[in-house]
C-alpha positions in Angstrom: -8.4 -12.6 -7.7 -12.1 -11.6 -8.6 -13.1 -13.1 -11.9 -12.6 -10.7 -14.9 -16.0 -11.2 -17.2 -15.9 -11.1 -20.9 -17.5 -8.1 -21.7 -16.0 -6.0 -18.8 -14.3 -2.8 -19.0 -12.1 -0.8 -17.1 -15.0 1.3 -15.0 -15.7 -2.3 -13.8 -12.5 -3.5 -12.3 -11.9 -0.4 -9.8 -10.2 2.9 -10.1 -7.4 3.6 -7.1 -6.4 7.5 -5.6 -2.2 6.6 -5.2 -1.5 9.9 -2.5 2.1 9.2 -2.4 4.9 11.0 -3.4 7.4 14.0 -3.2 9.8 16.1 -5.1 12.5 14.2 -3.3 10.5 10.8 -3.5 8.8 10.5 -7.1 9.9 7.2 -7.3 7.9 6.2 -4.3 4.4 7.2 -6.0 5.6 5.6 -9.7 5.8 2.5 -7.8 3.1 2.3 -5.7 0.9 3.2 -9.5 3.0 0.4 -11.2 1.8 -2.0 -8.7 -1.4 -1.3 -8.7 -1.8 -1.5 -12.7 0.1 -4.8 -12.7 -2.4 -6.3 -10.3 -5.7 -5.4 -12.2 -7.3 -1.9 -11.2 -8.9 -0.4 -14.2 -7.4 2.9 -13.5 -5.4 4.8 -11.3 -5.2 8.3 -10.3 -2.0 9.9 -8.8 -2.7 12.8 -6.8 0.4 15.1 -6.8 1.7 18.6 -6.7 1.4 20.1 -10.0 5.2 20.8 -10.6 5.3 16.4 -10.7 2.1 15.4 -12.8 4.0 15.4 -16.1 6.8 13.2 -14.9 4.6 10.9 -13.3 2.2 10.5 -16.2 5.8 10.1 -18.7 6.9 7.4 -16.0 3.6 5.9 -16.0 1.8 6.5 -18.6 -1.4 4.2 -18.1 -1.7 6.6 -15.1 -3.4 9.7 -15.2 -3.0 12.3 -12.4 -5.1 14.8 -10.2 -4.0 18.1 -8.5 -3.2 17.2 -4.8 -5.2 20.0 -2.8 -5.3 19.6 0.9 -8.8 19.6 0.7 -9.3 15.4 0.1 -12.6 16.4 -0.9 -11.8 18.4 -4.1 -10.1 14.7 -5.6 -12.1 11.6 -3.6 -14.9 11.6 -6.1 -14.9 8.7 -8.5 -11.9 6.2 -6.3 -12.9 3.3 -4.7 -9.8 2.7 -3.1 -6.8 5.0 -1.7 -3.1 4.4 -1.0 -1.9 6.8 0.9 1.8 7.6 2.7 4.8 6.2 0.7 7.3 9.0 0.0 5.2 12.1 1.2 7.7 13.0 3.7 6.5 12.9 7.3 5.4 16.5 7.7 2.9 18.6 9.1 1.8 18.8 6.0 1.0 15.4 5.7 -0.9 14.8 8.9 -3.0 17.5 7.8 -3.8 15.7 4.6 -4.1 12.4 6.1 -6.4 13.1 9.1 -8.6 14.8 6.4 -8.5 11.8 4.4 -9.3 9.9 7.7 -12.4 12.1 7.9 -13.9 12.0 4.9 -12.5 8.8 3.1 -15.7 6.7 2.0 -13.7 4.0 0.7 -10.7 1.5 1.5 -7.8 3.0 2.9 -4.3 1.7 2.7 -2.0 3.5 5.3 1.6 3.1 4.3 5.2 4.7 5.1 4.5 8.3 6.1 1.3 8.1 6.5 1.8 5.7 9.9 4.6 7.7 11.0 2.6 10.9 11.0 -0.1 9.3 13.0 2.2 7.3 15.4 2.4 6.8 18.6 -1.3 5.4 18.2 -3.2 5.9 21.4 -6.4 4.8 20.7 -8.0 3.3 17.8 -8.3 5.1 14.3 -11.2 6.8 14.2 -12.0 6.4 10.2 -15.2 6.4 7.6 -14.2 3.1 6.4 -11.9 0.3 6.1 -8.1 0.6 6.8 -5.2 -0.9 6.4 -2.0 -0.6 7.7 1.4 -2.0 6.1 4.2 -1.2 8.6 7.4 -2.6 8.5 9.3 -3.2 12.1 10.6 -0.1 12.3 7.3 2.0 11.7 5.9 -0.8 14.0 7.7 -0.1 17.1 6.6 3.7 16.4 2.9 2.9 16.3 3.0 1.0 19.1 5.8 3.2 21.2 8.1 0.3 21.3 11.3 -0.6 19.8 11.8 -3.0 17.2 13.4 -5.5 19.2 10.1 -6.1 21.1 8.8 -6.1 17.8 11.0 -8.7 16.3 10.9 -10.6 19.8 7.0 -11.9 19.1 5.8 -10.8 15.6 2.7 -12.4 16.1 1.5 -10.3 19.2 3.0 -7.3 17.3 0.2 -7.9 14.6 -2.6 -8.5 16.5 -1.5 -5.1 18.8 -1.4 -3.2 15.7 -4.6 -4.4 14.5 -6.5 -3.5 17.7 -4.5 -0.2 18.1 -5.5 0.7 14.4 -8.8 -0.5 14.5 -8.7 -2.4 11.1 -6.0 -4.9 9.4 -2.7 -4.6 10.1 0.1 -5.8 8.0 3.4 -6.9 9.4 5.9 -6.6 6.8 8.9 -8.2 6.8 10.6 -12.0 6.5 7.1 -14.2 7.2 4.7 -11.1 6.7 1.9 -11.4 9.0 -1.7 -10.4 8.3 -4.4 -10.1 11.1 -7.6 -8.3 11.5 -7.9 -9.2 15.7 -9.4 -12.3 14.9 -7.7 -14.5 12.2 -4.1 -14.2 11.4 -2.2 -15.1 8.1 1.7 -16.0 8.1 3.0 -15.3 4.3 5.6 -18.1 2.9 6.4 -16.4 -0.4 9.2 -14.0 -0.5 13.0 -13.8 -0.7 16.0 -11.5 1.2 16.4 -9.9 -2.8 13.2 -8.2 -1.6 14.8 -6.3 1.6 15.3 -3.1 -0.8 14.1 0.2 -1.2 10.8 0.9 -3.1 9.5 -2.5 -2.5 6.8 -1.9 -0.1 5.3 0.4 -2.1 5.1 -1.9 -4.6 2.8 -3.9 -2.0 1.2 -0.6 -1.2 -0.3 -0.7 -4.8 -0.9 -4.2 -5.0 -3.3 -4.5 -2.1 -5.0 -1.4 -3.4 -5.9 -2.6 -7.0 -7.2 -5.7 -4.7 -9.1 -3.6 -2.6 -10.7 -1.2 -5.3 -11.9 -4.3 -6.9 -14.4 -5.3 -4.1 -12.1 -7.7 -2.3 -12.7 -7.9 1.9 -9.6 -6.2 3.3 -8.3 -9.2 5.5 -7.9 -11.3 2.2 -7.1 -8.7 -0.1 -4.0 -8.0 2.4 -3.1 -11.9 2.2 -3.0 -11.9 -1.2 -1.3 -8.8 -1.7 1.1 -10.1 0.2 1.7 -13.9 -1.1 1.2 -12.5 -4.7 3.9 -9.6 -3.7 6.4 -12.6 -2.7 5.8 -14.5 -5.5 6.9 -11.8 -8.1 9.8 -11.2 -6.1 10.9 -15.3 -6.1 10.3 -15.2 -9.9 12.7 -12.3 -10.5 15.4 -13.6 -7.9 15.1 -17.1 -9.8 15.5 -15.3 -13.0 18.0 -12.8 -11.9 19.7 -13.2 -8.6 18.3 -11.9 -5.2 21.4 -9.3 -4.6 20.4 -8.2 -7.8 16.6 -7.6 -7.7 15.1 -4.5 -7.6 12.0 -2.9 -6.6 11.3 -1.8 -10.1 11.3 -5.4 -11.5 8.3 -6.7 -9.3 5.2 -4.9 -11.0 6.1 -6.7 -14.7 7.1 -9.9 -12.6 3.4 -9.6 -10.9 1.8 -9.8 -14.7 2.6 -13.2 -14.5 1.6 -14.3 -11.1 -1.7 -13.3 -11.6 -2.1 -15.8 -14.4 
C-alpha cells in the first residue's frame, strides 16, 4: 500500500469513476464504492442513472455520484481510475458505453462482470487508451476465450496467461487460488476461503483494485494485492463469523483492518 504522508489530503490519494450498477442491481455498484473507500481512494464517484443517485449516495454516503450519460466524456474528467461492469446488465447498452470508455479512457481501467461479457468472445487484443484489467471469474472466462469452463478449470494457469494476451493487459483469474498475470509474470493468491463463493463478492474486488490503481500503483501489483488483501478480509470475517455465514457486505469493514 503507497505510504499515506502526514499532511496529505484526499485530492492526494486518488479519486475512482465506479460505472456499475442497475435498477435491478444497485447492490452491485454500493459494493464495488464500499470497497474502494475501505481500501484508501480519497473519493469516489458513482456514475448512475439519475432515478438511483439518491439511494446510492443514502447507502454510501462518503460517495458522491455523477449523471451516467453515454457520452464517457461528459463524466471522465477529474478520475484517475475506473471500474466499470458489475451489475450493468449485459446490454446493448452497455457495449455502447464501454467501447466508448475503451476509446477515450485516459486512465486505469478495471473491466469486471458485464463489462467482459459484452465484449466477449475476444478476437484480438483490446484496443484501449490505457491500462486494463480484467477480473473474470471461470465462467466469464470461458466466454472471453470461446471455451467452456471445464477447459478453464482443467489448466488455470494457461487460462490466465490466454486472457492476458487476448486482453492485452492483466488479467485476473478469480476463483479458489486467484491467479494474476500480465504475459510475463504470474501471481498464485493463498488468501481466501469457500465463505467467499457468494454473490457481490467480486465486486467488492472490483473496488479494491481500483482504489489501488487510482493511487499510482502498477497494475500487475495492484491486482495482487487486491487480490491477497481481498482474501484476507474474507478469512477475518469467516474466523470471526463462520464461512456459510459470510457475506459480501461484511468484507469492505473487514478490509479496514487488513490494511493496517
Amino acid at each position: 500500500m503507497p505510504r499515506r504522508e502526514r499532511d496529505a489530503h484526499k485530492g492526494a490519494f486518488g479519486t475512482v469513476g465506479v460505472v456499475a450498477g442497475s435498477a435491478a442491481m444497485l447492490g452491485a455498484a454500493i459494493l464495488v464504492a464500499r470497497g474502494a473507500l475501505r481500501s484508501g481512494a480519497g473519493l469516489v464517484r458513482v456514475v448512475l442513472p439519475e432515478a438511483l443517485r439518491v439511494p446510492l449516495t443514502i447507502a454510501v454516503p462518503c460517495a458522491t455520484t455523477l449523471a451516467r450519460h453515454p457520452d464517457p466524456r461528459r463524466w471522465l474528467g477529474g478520475l484517475d481510475a475506473v471500474a466499470v461492469g458489475p451489475g450493468l446488465g449485459a446490454t446493448a447498452g452497455t457495449r455502447r458505453l464501454v467501447n466508448a470508455l475503451l476509446r477515450h479512457c485516459v486512465v486505469p481501467l478495471v473491466l469486471d462482470a458485464d463489462a467482459l461479457n459484452v465484449l466477449a468472445p475476444l478476437r484480438r487484443p483490446i484496443a484501449a487508451g490505457a491500462p486494463i484489467v480484467l477480473t473474470p471469474h471461470p465462467g466469464e472466462a470461458a466466454r472471453l476465450l470461446g471455451t467452456d469452463v471445464a477447459a478453464i478449470q482443467s489448466d488455470r494457469r494457461a487460462a490466465a496467461a490466454a486472457l492476458a494476451r487476448a486482453g492485452g493487459g492483466v488479467a485476473v483469474l478469480k476463483g479458489a487460488g486467484t491467479l494474476v498475470c500480465d504475459g510475463r509474470r504470474l501471481f498464485a493468491n493463498t488468501t481466501g476461503n469457500p465463505g467467499m463463493a457468494t454473490g457481490g463478492s467480486g465486486d467488492v474486488l472490483t473496488g479494491i483494485l481500483a482504489a489501488l490503481l487510482a493511487l499510482g500503483m502498477e497494475p500487475f501489483a495492484a491486482a495482487c494485492l487486491a487480490v491477497h488483501a481481498h482474501g484476507r478480509a474474507g478469512d477475518l470475517v469467516a474466523r470471526r463469523r463462520s464461512e456459510a455465514g459470510l457475506l459480501a457486505e461484511d468484507l469492505p469493514d473487514a478490509l479496514a483492518e487488513v490494511w493496517r
